[in-house]
C-alpha positions as CSV (number, residue, x, y, z in Angstrom):
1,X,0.0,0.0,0.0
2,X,1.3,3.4,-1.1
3,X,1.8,5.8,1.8
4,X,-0.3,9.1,1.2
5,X,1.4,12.3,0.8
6,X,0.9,15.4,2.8
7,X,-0.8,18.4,1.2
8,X,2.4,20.6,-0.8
9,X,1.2,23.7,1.7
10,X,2.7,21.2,4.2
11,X,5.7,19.6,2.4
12,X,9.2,20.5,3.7
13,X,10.1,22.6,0.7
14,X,12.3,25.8,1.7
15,X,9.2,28.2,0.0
16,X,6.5,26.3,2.0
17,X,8.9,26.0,5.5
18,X,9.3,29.9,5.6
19,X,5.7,30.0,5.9
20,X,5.5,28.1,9.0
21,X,4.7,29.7,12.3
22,X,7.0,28.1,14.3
23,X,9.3,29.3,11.8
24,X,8.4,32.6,11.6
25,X,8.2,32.7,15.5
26,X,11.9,31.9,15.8
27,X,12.6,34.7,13.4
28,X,10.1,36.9,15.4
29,X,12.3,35.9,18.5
30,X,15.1,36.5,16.8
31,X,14.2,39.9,15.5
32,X,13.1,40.8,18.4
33,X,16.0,39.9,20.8
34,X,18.2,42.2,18.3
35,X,15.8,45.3,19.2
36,X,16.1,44.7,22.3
37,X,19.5,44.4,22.5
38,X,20.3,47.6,20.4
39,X,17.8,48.9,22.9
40,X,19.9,47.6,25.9
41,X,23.1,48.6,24.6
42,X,22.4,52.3,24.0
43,X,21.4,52.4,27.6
44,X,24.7,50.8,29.1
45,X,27.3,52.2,26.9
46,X,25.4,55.0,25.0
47,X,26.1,57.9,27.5
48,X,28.9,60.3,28.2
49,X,30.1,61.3,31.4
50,X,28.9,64.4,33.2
51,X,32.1,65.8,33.4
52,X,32.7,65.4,29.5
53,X,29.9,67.1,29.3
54,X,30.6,70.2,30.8
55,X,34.0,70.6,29.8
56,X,32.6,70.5,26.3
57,X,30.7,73.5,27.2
58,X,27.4,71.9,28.4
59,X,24.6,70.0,27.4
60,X,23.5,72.5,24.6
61,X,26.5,72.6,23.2
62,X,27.8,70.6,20.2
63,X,30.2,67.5,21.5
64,X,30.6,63.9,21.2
65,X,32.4,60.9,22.6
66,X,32.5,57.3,21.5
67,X,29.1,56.5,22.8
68,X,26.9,53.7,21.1
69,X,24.6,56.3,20.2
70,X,23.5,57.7,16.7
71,X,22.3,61.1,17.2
72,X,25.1,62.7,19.6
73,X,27.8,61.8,16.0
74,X,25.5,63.1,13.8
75,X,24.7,66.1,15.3
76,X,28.3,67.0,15.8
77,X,28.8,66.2,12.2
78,X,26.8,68.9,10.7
79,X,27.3,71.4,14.1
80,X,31.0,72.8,12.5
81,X,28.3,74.6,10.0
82,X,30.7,73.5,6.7
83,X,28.9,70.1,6.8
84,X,25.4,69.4,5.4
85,X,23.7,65.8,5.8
86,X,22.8,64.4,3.0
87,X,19.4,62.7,4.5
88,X,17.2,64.5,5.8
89,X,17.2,64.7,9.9
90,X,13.8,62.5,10.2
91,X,15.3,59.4,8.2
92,X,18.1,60.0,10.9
93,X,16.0,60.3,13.9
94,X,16.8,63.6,14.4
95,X,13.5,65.4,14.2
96,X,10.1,64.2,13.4
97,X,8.1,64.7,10.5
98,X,7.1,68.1,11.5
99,X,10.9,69.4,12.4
100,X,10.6,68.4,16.2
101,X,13.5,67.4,18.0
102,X,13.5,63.7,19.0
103,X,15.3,62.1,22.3
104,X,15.1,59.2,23.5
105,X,13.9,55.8,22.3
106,X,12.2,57.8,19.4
107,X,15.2,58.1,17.7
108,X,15.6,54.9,16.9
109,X,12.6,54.8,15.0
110,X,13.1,55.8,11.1
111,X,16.8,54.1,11.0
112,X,15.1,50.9,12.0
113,X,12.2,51.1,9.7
114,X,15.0,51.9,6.9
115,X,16.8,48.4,8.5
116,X,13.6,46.9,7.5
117,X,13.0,48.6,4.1
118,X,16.5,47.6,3.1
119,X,16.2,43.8,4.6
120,X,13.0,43.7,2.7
121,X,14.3,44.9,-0.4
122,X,17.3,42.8,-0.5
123,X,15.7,39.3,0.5
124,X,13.1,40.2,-2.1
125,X,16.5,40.2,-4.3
126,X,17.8,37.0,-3.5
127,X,14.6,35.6,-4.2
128,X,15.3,36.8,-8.4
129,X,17.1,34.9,-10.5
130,X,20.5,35.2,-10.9
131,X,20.3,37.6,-14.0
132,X,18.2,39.9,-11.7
133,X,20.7,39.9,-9.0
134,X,23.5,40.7,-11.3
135,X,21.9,43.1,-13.0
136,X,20.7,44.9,-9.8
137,X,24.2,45.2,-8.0
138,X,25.7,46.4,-11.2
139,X,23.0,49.3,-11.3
140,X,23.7,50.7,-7.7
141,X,27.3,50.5,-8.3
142,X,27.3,52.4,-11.7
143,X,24.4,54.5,-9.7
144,X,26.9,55.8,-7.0
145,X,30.2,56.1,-9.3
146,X,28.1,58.3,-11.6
147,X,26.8,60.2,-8.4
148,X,30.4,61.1,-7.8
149,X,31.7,61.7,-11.1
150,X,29.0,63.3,-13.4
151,X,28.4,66.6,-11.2
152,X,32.3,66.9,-11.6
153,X,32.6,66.3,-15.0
154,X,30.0,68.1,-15.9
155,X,30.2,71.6,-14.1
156,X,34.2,71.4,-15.3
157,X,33.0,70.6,-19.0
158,X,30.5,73.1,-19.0
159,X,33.1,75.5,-17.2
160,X,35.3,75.2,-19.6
161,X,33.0,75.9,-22.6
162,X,32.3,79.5,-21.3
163,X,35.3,80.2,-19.5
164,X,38.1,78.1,-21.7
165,X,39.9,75.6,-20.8
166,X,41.5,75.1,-16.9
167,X,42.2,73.0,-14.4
168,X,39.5,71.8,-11.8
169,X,41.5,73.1,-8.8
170,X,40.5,76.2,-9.0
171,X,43.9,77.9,-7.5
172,X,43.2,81.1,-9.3
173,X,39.4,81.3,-8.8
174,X,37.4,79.8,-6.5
175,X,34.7,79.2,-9.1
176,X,36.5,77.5,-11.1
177,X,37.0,74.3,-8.1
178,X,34.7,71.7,-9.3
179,X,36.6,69.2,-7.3
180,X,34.1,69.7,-4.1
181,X,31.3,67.9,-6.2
182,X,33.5,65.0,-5.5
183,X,33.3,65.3,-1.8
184,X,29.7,64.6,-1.6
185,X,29.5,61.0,-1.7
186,X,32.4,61.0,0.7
187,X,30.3,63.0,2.8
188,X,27.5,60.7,2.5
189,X,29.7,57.3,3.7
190,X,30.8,59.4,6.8
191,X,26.7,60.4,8.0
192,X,26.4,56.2,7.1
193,X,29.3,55.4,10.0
194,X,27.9,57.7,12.1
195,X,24.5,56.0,11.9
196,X,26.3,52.7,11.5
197,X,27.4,52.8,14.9
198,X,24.4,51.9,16.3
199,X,22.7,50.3,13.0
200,X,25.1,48.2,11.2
201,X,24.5,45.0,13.8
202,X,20.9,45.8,13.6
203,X,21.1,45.8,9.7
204,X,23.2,42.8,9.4
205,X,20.7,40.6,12.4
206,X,18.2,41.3,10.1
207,X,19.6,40.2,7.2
208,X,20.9,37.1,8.6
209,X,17.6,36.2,10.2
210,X,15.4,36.9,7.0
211,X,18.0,36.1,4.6
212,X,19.0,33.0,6.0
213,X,23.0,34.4,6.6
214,X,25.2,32.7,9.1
215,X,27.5,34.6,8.5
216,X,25.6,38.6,9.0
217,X,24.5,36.8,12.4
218,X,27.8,35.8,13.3
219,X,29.1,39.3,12.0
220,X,26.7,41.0,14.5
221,X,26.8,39.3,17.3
222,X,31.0,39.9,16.6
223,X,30.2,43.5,16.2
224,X,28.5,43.8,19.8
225,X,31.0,42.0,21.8
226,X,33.6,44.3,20.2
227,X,31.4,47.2,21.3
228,X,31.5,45.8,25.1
229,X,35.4,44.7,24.8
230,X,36.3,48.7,23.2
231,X,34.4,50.2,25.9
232,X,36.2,47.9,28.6
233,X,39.4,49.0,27.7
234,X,38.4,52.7,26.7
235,X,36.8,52.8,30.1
236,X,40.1,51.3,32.3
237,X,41.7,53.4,35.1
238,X,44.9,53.7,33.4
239,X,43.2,54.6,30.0
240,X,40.9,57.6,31.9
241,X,43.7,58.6,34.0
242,X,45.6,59.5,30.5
243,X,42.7,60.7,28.6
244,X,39.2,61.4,29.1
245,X,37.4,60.4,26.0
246,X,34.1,60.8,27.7
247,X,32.5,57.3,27.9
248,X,30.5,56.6,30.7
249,X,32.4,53.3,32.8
250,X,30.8,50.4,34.6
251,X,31.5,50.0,38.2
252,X,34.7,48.5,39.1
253,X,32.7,46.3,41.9
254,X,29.5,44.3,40.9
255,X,27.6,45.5,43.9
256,X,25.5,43.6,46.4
257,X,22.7,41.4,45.4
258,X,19.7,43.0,46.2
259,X,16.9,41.9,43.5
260,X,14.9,38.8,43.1
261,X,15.6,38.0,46.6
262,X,19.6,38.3,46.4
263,X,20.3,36.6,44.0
264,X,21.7,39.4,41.5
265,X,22.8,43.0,41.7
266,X,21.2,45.9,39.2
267,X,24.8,45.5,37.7
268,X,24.9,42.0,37.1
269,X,21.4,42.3,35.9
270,X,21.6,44.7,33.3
271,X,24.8,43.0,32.1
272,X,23.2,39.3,32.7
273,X,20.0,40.7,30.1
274,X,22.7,41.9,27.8
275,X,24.4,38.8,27.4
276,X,20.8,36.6,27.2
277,X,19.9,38.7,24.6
278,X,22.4,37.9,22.5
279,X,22.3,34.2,22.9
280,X,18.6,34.2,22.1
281,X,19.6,36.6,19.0
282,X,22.0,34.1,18.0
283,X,20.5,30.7,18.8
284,X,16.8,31.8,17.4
285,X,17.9,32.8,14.0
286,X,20.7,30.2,13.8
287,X,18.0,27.4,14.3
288,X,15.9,28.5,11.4
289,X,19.2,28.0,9.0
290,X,19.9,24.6,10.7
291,X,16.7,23.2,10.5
292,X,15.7,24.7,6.7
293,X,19.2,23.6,5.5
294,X,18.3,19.9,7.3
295,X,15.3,20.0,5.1
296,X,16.9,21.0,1.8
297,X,19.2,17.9,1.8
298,X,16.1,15.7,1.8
299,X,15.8,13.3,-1.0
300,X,12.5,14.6,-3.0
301,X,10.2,12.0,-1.6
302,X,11.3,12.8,1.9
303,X,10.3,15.9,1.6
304,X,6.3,14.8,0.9
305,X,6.9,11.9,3.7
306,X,4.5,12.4,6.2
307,X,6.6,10.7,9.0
308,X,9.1,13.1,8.0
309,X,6.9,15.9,7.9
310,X,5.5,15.1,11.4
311,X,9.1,15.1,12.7
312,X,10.2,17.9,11.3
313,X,7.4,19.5,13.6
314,X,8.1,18.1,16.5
315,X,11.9,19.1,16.4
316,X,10.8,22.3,16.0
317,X,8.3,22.3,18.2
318,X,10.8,20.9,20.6
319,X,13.5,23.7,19.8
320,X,11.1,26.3,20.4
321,X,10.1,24.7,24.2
322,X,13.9,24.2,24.8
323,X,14.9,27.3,23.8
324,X,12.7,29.2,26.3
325,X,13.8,26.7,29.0
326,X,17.6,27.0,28.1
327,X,17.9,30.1,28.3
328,X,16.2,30.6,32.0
329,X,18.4,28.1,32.8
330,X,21.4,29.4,31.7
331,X,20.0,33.1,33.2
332,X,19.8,31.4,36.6
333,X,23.1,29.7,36.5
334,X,25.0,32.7,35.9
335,X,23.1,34.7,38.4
336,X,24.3,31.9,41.0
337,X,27.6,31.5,39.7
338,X,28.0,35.3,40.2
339,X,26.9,35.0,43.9
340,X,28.9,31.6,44.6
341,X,31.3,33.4,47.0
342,X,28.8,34.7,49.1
343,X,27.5,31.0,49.0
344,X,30.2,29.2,50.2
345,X,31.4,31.6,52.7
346,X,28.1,31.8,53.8
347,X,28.0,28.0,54.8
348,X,31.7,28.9,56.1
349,X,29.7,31.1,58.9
350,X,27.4,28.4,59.2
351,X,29.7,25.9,60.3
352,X,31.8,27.9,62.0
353,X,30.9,31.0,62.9
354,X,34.0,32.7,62.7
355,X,35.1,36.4,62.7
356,X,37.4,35.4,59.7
357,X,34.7,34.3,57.6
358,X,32.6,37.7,58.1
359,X,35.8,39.3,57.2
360,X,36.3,37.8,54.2
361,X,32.7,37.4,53.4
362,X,33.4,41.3,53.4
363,X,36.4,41.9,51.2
364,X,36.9,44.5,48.8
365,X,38.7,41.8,46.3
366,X,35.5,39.3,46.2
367,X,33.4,42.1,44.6
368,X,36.0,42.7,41.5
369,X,35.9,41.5,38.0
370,X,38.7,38.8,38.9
371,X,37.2,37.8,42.0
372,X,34.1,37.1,40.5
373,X,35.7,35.0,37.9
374,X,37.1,33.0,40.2
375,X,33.5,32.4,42.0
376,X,32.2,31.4,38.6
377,X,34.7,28.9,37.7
378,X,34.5,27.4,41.5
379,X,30.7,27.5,40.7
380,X,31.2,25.7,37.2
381,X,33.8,22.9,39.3
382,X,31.1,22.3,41.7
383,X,28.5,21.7,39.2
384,X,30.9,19.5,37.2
385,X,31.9,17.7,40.0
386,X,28.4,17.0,41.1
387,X,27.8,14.9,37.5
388,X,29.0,11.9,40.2
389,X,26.5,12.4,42.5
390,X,23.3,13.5,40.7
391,X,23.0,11.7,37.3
392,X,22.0,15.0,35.2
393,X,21.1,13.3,32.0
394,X,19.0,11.0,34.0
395,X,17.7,13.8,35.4
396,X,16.6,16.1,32.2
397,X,15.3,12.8,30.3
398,X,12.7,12.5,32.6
399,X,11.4,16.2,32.2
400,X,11.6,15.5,28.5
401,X,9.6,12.7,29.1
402,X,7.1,14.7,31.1
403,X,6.8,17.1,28.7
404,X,6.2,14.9,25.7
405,X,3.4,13.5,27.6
406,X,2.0,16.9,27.9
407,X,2.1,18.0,24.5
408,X,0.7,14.7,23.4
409,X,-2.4,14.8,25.5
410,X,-2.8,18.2,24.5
């Protein structure tokens, strides 16, 4: 007996697997970890110190530092008065619509929707045949050489015919320098790294989630940590001490645990969502490549198989309920492997009840970056070391197993 094929809206084609919702609600996930992150990341290392500030002359004045911030550049870039941006200031985020000036999370608005436009624009390019693709790349690049070349050839031709011939320099007359028509493209890539500073990951995520790119995911997730590790050593006391480039630094001590009922400081926290951001980011739109490139090395009549089909669902299925408990899991771990010294001296005072143990329980060195290193990887030796007491995988197959059964009966 022939075994019946599933309908082709269901068949494990590429075209028909980007239409499924669980899918699309990785790449939802995944998109929106990345705003979230951007979001995130403006907060912690997007402002300038106070002092900066008023050594530059104050907040109204025109001044910037190497914040992960869009606006502060861009207005700084155009504030010398010899400098016009080529965009206008809403596609920047500058001002709205009506020519008000925007702060805050509204800023972020019309770059991102011009993320989106552009993603859009260029997945619906991929989709083309390979003709189409060629044909388009060679039009914006012939678009942006003739952008910069024409208006100088032209104003210098036409110069020349009323005013004879001469060189474009214009060392005798100022009118006669038609070289500044080359400076405006120029211009132009300079307002992009300004916006590019906050926007290129954001661009790049997107593209790698909706256009199925390893690589632009890996590239951004790159770009962040380089973001954190620049500020870490822009931000160092020695660094400071010989130059104030006016970056607002971290605190040098984690802090106490006071939230969620000690079990992580504000610090910790903010830098804890940070870093959970980015694995969901990463691991969300990863798993959509994985699973679609799993499917496209099917055989043809796999691909119709409903036993395949059904499985196919269920490991995604199974991704997306992993993924959500992964990730709390990995949240928690860290938060206790950040507090591990206050654990074990904790059971110190316990058992003891020692002066010593308070003291050390209230060093300076236990709050540092190294100290808590050291509390992590005695946390992570702990844990590994506990493998031969508690039989983990013996452990997590049976809450597979229970929730297998629940998803069945449902």
């Amino acid at each position: 007996m022939a075994m019946e094929a599933v309908p082709d809206s269901k068949t494990l084609h590429i075209p028909k697997l980007r239409r499924r919702w669980q899918v699309l609600l990785l790449q939802l996930i995944s998109t929106a970890s990345l705003f979230m992150l951007m979001k995130r990341m403006n907060t912690v290392f997007g402002s300038c110190t106070e002092e900066f500030i008023e050594d530059s002359g104050g907040i109204e004045s025109i001044y910037w530092c190497p914040a992960y911030e869009h606006t502060r550049g861009l207005n700084y870039w155009q504030g010398g008065g010899s400098v016009e941006l080529i965009l206008p200031d809403f596609l920047h985020g500058l001002t709205s619509l009506a020519g008000e000036p925007l702060t805050g999370d509204a800023t972020f608005v019309a770059p991102l929707v011009m993320c989106i436009a552009i993603t859009a624009g260029w997945v619906f390019l991929l989709q083309q045949s390979e003709k189409v693709q060629k044909w388009a790349n060679g039009a914006v690049s012939i678009g942006f050489v003739a952008w910069m070349v024409l208006p100088f050839l032209l104003s210098w031709i036409y110069a020349m015919v009323l005013s004879g011939p001469h060189l474009p320099f214009g060392q005798d007359n100022p009118a006669f320098n038609h070289i500044d028509h080359l400076w405006t493209p120029f211009m132009f890539i300079f307002e992009v790294v300004f916006l590019g500073i906050v926007f290129a990951p954001i661009l790049a995520g997107l593209m790698g989630i909706w256009g199925l790119s390893r690589r632009m995911i890996t590239w951004a997730v790159g770009y962040f940590l380089m973001v954190v590790g620049i500020h870490a050593m822009l931000t160092f006391k020695g660094i400071t001490d010989a130059v104030d480039v006016g970056l607002q630094p971290l605190p040098a001590q984690i802090g106490d645990a006071t939230l969620y009922g000690g079990l992580v400081s504000p610090l910790a926290l903010t830098l804890l969502e940070i870093s959970l951001l980015i694995l969901v980011f990463m691991e969300a739109g990863l798993a959509v490549i994985t699973h679609l490139e799993y499917a496209s090395m099917l055989p043809e009549d796999a691909k119709r198989n409903p036993e395949y089909v059904t499985q196919f669902k269920n490991v995604l299925n199974s991704h997306i309920v992993h993924l959500v408990g992964i990730m709390a899991v990995v949240g928690l771990a860290t938060a206790i492997a950040l507090e591990f010294d206050d654990f074990l001296i904790s059971m110190v005072g316990v058992l003891e009840g020692s002066q010593w143990s308070e003291q050390v329980q209230e060093s300076l060195e236990l709050q540092l970056t190294y100290g808590k290193v050291i509390s992590a990887g005695l946390f992570l030796l702990v844990v590994a070391g506990m493998r031969f007491v508690l039989p983990w995988q013996r452990v997590t197959g049976i809450l597979e197993t229970g929730m297998s059964r629940i998803r069945s009966t449902d």
